[in-house]
C-alpha positions as CSV (number, residue, x, y, z in Angstrom):
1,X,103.9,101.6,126.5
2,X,100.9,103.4,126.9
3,X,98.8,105.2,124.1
4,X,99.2,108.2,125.6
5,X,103.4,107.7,125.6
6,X,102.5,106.1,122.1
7,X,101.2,108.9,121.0
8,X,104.2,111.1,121.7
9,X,106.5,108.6,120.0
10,X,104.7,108.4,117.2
11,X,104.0,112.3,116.4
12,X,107.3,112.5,115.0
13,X,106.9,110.3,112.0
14,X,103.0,111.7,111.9
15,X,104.1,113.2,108.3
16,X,104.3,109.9,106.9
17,X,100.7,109.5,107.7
18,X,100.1,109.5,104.6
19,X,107.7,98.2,98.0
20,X,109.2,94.6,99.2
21,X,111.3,90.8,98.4
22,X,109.8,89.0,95.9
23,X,108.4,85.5,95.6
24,X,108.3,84.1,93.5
25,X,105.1,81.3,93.3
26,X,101.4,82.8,91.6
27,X,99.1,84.0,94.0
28,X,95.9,81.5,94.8
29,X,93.1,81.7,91.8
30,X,90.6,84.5,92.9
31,X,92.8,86.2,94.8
32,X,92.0,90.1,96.1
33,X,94.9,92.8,96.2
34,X,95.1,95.9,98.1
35,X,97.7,98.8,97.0
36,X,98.1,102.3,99.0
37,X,99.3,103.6,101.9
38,X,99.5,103.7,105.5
39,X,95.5,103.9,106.1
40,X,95.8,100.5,104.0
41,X,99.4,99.6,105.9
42,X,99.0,101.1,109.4
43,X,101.9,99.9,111.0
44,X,102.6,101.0,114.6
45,X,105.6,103.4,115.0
46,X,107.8,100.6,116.2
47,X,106.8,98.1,113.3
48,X,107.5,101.0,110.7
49,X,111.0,101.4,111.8
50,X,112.2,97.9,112.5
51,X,110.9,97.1,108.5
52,X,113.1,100.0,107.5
53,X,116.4,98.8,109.4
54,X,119.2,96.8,107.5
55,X,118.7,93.4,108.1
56,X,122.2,92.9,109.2
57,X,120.8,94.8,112.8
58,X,120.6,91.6,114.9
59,X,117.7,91.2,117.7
60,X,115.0,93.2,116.1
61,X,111.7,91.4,116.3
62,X,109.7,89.9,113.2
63,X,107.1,92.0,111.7
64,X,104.5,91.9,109.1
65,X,106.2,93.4,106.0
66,X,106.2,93.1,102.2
67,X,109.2,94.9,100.9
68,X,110.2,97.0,104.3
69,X,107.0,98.3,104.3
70,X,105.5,96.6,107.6
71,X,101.4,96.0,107.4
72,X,98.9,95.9,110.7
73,X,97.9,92.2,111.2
74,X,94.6,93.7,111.8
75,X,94.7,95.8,109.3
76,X,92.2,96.4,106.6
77,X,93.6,94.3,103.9
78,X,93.6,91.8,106.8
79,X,90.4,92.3,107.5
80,X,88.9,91.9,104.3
81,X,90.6,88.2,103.8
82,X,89.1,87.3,106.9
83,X,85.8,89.1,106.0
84,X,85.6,87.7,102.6
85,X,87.4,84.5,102.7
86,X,90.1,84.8,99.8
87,X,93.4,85.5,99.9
88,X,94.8,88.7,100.4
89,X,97.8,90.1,99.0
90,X,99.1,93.7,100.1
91,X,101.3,95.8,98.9
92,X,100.2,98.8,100.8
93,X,103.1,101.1,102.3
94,X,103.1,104.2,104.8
95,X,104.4,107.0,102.9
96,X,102.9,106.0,99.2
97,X,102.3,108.3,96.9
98,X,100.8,108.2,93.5
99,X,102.3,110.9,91.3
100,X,104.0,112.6,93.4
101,X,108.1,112.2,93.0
102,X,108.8,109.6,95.2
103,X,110.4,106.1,95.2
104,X,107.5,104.8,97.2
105,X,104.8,105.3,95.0
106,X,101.8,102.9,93.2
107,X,103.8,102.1,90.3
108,X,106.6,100.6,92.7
109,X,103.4,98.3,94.6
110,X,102.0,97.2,90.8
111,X,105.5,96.3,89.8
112,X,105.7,94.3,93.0
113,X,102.6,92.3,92.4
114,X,103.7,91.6,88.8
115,X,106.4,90.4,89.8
116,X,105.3,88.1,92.4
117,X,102.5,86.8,90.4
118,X,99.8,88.1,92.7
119,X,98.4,89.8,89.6
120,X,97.5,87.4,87.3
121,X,94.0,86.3,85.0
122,X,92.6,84.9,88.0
123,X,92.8,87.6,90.1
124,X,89.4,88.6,90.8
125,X,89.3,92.3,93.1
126,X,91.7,94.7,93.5
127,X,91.5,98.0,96.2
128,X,93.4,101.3,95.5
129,X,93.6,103.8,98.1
130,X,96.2,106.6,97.4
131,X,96.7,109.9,96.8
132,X,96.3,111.7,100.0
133,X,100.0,112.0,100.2
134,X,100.3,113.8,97.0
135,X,98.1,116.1,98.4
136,X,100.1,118.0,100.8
137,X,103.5,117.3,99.0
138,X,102.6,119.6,96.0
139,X,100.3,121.9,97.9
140,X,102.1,124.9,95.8
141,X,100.6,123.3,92.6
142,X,97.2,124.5,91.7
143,X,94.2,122.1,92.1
144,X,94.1,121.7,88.3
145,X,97.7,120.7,87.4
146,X,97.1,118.4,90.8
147,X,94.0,116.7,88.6
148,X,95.5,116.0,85.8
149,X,98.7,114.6,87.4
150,X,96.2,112.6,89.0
151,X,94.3,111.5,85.8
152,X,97.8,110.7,84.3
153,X,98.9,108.3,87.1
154,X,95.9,107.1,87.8
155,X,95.1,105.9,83.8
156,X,98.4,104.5,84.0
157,X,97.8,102.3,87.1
158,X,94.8,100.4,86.0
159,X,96.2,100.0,82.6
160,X,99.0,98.2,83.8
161,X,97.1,96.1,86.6
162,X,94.7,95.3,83.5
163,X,97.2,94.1,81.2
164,X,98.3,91.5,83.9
165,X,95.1,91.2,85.9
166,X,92.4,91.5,83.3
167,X,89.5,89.7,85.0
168,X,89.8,91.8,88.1
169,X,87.6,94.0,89.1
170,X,88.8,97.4,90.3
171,X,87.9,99.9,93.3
172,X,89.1,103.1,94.1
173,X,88.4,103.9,97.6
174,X,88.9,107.4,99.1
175,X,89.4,108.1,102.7
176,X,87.2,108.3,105.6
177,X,86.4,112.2,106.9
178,X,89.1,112.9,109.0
179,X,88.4,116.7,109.3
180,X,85.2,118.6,110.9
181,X,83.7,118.5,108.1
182,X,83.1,122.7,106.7
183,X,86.0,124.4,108.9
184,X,88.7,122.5,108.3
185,X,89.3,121.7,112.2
186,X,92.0,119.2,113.0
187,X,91.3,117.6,116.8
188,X,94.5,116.8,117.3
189,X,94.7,116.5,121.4
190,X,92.0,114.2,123.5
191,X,93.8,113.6,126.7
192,X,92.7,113.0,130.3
193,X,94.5,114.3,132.7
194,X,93.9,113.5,136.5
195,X,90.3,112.6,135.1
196,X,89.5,115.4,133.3
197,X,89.0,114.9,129.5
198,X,91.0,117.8,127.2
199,X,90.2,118.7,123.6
200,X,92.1,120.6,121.3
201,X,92.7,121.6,117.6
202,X,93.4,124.3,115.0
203,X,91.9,124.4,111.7
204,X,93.9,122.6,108.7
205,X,92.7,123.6,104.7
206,X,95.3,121.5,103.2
207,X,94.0,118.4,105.0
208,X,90.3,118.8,104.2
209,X,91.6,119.7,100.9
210,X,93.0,116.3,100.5
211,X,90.2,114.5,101.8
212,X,87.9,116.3,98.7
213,X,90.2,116.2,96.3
214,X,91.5,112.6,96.4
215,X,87.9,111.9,96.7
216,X,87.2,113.8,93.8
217,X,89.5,112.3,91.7
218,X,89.2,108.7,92.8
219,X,85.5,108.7,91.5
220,X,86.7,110.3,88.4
221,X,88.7,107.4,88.0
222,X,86.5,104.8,89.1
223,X,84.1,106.5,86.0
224,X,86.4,106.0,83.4
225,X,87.8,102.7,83.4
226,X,83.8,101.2,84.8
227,X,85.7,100.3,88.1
228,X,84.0,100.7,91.8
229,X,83.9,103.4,93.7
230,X,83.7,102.9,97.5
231,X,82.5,106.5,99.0
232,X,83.9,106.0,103.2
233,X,84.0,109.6,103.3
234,X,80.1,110.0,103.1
235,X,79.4,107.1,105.6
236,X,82.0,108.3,108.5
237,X,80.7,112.2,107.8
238,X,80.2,112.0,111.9
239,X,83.0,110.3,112.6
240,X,85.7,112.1,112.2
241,X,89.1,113.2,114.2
242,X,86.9,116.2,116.4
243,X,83.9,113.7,117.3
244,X,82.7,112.7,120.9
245,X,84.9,109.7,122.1
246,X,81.9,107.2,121.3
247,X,81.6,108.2,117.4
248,X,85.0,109.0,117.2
249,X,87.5,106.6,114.8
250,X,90.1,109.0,113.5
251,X,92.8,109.4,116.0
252,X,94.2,113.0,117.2
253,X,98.5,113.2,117.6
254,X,98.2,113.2,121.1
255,X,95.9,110.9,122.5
256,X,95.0,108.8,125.1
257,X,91.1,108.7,124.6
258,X,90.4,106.8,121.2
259,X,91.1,103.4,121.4
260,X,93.1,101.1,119.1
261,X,95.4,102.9,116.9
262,X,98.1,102.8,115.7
263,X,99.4,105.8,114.6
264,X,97.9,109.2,114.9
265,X,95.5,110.5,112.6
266,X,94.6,107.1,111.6
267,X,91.7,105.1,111.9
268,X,91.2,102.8,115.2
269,X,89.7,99.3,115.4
270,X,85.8,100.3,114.6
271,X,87.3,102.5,111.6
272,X,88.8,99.5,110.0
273,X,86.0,97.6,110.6
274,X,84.0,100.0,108.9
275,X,85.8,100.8,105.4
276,X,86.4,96.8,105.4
277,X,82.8,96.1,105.4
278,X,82.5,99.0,102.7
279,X,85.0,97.2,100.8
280,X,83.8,93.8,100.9
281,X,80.2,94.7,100.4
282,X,81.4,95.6,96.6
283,X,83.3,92.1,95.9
């Protein structure tokens, strides 16, 4: 299939843009764990759905999945194993939320890891990126009540991950600029067509306004329980979904420019590269 075709197939689960089988043996001492959602997870469109189908549905391929939520071999969880030599366990999922109500949410991933011993006292790093879900799904709320749901949820999480992983260290991670930064613009088409390139977007608030609130509030976590914050927003500030083809790492919805995605509106290879090394430079 090509990216372009790609592209088209996968706009219509593009909303999702933003749980598992357990086992039941401890992870390996000093092991990392990743929670979040489908920047973490980045399946392709095709992966996403063959997790979700009954397993009864005979012929569908094997994919990478923890609890019919399929993960990006690639991806960055993947990457920082391979970056920083310990074992990685992911419990990522496209779709998670954090407060929002929603079956796939953080607590469901933290229960998941507790239950398959991958949090545990030798657990030594754990990366949260979530939130950017919730934005959009309670854009009628006003940014305040949004906070403090956040706060809430948040507190929760590492209290939980603490009482089971206490000799972890913790990182909240926000998300890599995806808008023009200042007008909100959403470059959603970079297509060529019979060799010539075409560009085109429409400004988004709520999407910005996810970007700076979840970043917002992910620092504000990171603050009160002394855990990292890793700022990718301010290092990809040029890198976003409207830049040139060469700076570019976000993906548009239609697109057969930007290479390596997976699904749109996503980071591409480079763009994992990058808020892996971000990650791993705070281990």
């Amino acid at each position: 299939m090509s990216k372009f075709q790609k592209a088209l197939s996968a706009a219509g689960i593009a909303a999702l843009s933003f749980g598992i089988t357990p086992m039941a043996s401890a992870a390996p001492a000093g092991n990392v764990v990743t929670f979040g959602d489908s920047y973490f997870a980045n399946p392709t469109v095709e992966d996403y759905w063959i997790a979700k189908a009954p397993e009864q549905i005979p012929g569908l391929p094997e994919v990478q999945q923890k609890n019919g939520c399929a993960h990006d071999p690639d991806g960055i969880p993947a990457k920082i194993g391979k970056k920083s030599g310990r074992h990685v366990d992911d419990y990522s999922c496209a779709g998670a939320v954090l407060y929002t109500p929603n079956a796939n949410n953080l607590d469901r991933q933290i229960e998941g890891a507790i239950r398959d011993g991958a949090l545990n006292p030798q657990t030594s790093f754990i990366a949260i990126q979530i939130g950017f879900n919730d934005t959009y799904n309670n854009a009628v709320n006003l940014p305040s009540v949004r906070e403090g749901w956040w706060k809430d949820a948040s507190d929760a999480a590492v209290h939980k991950i603490r009482a089971h992983a206490p000799n972890a260290r913790i990182a909240f991670v926000n998300y890599p600029t995806i808008s023009h930064p200042g007008d909100s613009k959403q470059c959603l088409i970079h297509v060529n067509v019979a060799g010539q390139n075409i560009d085109a977007g429409v400004p988004a608030f709520w999407i910005e306004q996810g970007e700076i609130e979840t970043s917002k509030y992910a620092k504000q976590a990171a603050d009160r329980h002394q855990a990292e914050f890793v700022d990718v927003r301010a290092m990809t500030t040029d890198r976003h979904e409207c830049a040139p083809d060469d700076k570019r790492i976000i993906a548009g919805a239609i697109d057969n420019r930007t290479r390596d995605y997976n699904l749109p509106v996503h980071l591409n290879g480079e763009g994992k590269e990058i808020i892996a090394d971000a990650i791993v430079a705070r281990m």
